[in-house]
Phi, psi and omega in degrees: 000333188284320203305307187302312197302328185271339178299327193287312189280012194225159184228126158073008204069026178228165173311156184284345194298338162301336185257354155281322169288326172313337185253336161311304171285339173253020149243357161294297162316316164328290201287332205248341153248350159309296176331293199299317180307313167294324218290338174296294210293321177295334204256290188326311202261334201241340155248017192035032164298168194256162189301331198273335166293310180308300160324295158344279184316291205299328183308300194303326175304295228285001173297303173296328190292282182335314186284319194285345159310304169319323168274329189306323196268003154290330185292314181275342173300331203215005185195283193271012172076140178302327217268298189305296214294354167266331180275339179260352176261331172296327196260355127319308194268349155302294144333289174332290167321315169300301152322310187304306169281035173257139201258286198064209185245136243266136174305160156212161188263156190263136174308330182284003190108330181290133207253136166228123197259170157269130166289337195280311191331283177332308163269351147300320179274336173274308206272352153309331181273348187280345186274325173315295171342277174318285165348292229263350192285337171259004174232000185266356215240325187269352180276300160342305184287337214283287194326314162305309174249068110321316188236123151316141193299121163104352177318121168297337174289342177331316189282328185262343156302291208294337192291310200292328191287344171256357129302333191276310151336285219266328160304326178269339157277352168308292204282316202297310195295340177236015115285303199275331165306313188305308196301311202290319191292328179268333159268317185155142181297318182284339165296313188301291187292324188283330162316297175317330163295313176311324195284337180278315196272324171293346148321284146004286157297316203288312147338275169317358187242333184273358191306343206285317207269003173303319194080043178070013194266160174076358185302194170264145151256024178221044181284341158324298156350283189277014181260350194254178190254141176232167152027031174105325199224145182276134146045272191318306215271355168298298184312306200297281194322319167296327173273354180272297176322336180276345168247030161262014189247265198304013159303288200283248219359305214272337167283324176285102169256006115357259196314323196285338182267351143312289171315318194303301171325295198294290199306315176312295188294342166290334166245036185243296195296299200284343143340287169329280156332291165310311174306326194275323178241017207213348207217136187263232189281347189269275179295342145278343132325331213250324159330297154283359171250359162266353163262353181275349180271316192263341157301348170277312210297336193300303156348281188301326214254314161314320193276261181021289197266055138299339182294326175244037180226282209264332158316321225259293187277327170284335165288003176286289180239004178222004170254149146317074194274043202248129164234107170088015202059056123293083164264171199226158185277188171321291162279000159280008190268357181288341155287025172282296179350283176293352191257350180283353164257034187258350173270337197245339202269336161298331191282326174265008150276347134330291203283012185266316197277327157291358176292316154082214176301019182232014187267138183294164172308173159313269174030273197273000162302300173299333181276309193298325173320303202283336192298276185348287201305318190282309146013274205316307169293341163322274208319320183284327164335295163286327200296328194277312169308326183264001176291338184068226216248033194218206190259151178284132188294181218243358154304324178285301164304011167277278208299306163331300172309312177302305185302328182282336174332272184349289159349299212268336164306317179276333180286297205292315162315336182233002172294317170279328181298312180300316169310308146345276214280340226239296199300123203295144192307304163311001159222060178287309186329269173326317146260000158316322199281319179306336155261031122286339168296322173306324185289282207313315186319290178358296212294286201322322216259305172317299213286357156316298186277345160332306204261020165297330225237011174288134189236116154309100182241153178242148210012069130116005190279180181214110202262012171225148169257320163296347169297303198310295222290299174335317196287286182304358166322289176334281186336283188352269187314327205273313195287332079074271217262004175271320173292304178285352181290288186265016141286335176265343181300292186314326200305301189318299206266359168341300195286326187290325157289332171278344203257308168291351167279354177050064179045003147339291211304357182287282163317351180277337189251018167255000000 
């Protein structure tokens, strides 16, 4: 009778319940790079922020998104269950999305230069962004996880669950990146933000409607907890309230970016120490080797990951104002070329789990996986490098930011996949939790820092334009080239200590590529 009840729950051989979070996660992604794609173009053309601002902001959003998991998935670990805390983040970012398309009215310049916003828009669009934040800080980091007790310790489906569940990734960014950019740009910014909204709430429900086949997976393990009464109100709805009350902080935050690189700044160094502190005084020999090549690996990830989400700030904006978008006598806008990305890895991502395993005993360490990661990506600004140089006097053709894309894929293939598995398999058991969350601090630290090297490659536009096309082309040149020769710099750098980092994983690293 048992046997049947689980032969009934499962599609394809996996629980039916994967495929409710799979389609949950790939219209969250739907909604959260669609969003993202417009969000340069929307701040540049329709509130005339100047480039340098603009990079600004979205650093500082995409910092906090990052950031903000680590407590949402403590929160649900230890008092609301994954299941509550993905159903209260959806319906946060289901506002938020919403929130969004509301427009108001398009800023304008002055002959003299002065720009006049609607301010009422404008703090509608920060605190929309402040409810994504919250949203995205409960349901992305606990959907994942969800996703894990689905399969019992040792299930062999383990791994091809999460493969399927990470299609499911890059499929909503597929779609997201070549319908809801196409919609804001061509139509209107609020067809655009409201697609992205539509897509969270079919998120949403399809979570909700699907609760029957978790089988109970995701509860809370403290529902006593949220059962008892504080101040009047139980427990659970404290939590909420406390956490809604928390994006009147990511409000101002997302406007300051001072304050967001100030946090960032403290939180690194402060988990920089207690690294230090633990290594030193908790840990013997083995495992504090093992220890320090996972923070010298993820002090690389910052890098790789700064050039990378270049795509969606100064990549954006060159494809914008200095590319050829005609492909096949097709032009395609601006923000559809951010779906080359998901789609090389839904083409690509069979082929290098192949080629690590057909490699056998010549598949490189983590290390040098990661230095091939930094090659790729800096590469990749080669290419736009030459693509600009060889253009003469007209816009550069939309292969090389093709070719470009491809190469940072590749990159984020050899880095991103084994990344998490080394925090897992590299970290002392008592503290996985804890780094794990330093590398999402590390990823957010990334985005401030893109939008940082962003406004090297900042264009003096007059009502949201960019009025010389060779200035325009010289400036990203600059980026280009600095980021270029910085990815290929500290990729050779990692190459070098490479081996001195396999020797501290005390053979991990065996397992990892296997």
């Amino acid at each position: 009778m048992i046997n049947k009840s689980i032969e009934e729950q499962t599609l394809f051989g996996h629980p039916k319940a994967l495929f409710i979070l799979f389609f949950t996660e790939m219209w969250e992604r739907f909604s959260f790079y669609g969003m993202k794609a417009l969000l340069i173009f929307y701040l540049t053309k329709y509130h005339l922020f100047s480039d340098n601002s603009g990079n600004l902001l979205i650093g500082s959003y995409a910092a906090l998104v990052y950031a903000v998991p680590v407590i949402g998935g403590f929160i649900a670990d230890k008092y609301l269950g994954f299941r509550k805390a993905i159903v209260f983040g959806g319906i946060m970012l289901v506002l938020g999305h919403l929130g969004m398309a509301y427009e108001g009215n398009a800023a304008t310049q002055s002959i003299t230069g002065e720009i006049t916003r609607d301010n009422i828009a404008l703090q509608v669009f920060y605190f929309s962004m402040s409810l994504i934040i919250l949203g995205v800080g409960f349901l992305k980091a606990n959907i994942s996880s969800l996703v894990g007790e689905l399969y019992e310790v040792g299930d062999k489906r383990r791994d091809s669950g999460f493969t399927i569940f990470y299609m499911g990734i890059n499929l909503g960014s597929l779609m997201a990146t070549l319908l809801v950019g196409w919609l804001g740009e061509t139509y209107g910014w609020s067809y655009g933000f409201g697609a992205a909204g539509i897509g969270m709430f079919l998120g949403l429900v399809t979570f909700i409607s699907g609760r029957k086949l978790l089988l109970g997976k995701g509860e809370s393990n403290n529902q006593s907890f949220l059962e008892k009464t504080s101040f009047g109100l139980k427990n659970e709805w404290l939590i909420y309230i406390g956490s809604i009350l928390s994006t009147l902080i990511f409000w101002q935050m997302v406007q300051n970016h001072e304050a967001v690189s100030w946090a960032l700044k403290i939180a690194g160094a402060v988990s920089f120490l207690y690294i230090v502190y633990y290594a030193a005084t908790q840990l013997d020999g083995k495992e504090r080797g093992q220890l320090i090549a996972l923070t010298i690996l993820i002090i690389f990830t910052i890098v790789f990951w700064a050039l990378f989400e270049q795509a969606y700030t100064s990549l954006n904006l060159f494809a914008d104002r200095a590319l050829n978008r005609k492909i096949f006598g097709f032009e395609l806008s601006a923000s559809q070329f951010l779906s080359f990305n998901a789609l090389f890895i839904v083409l690509l991502a069979p082929f290098f789990a192949w080629l690590w395993v057909k490699l056998g005993k010549y598949n490189p360490n983590t290390a040098v996986k990661f230095s091939l990661a930094l090659f790729l990506v800096g590469l990749g600004f080669g290419a736009l490098v030459m693509g600009i140089n060889v253009s003469g006097g007209g816009k550069v053709a939309a292969v090389w930011l093709i070719l470009a894309y491809l190469l940072h894929t590749c990159g984020e293939l050899c880095l991103s996949p084994v990344g998490l598995s080394a925090v897992t398999k590299l970290s002392p058991v008592k503290i996985v939790g804890f780094m794990m969350g330093v590398w999402f601090l590390a990823t957010a630290s990334s985005e401030f820092i893109a939008s940082v090297l962003a406004n090297i490659a900042s264009v003096d536009t007059s009502n949201g334009m960019a009025p010389d096309l060779n200035l325009a082309k010289q400036t990203y040149l600059v980026l280009f080239e600095y980021l270029f020769y910085t990815g290929l710099g500290v990729g050779l750098l990692l190459l070098l200590i490479s081996s001195f980092i396999k020797k501290l994983m005390h053979g991990v690293d065996k397992e990892l590529n296997n």
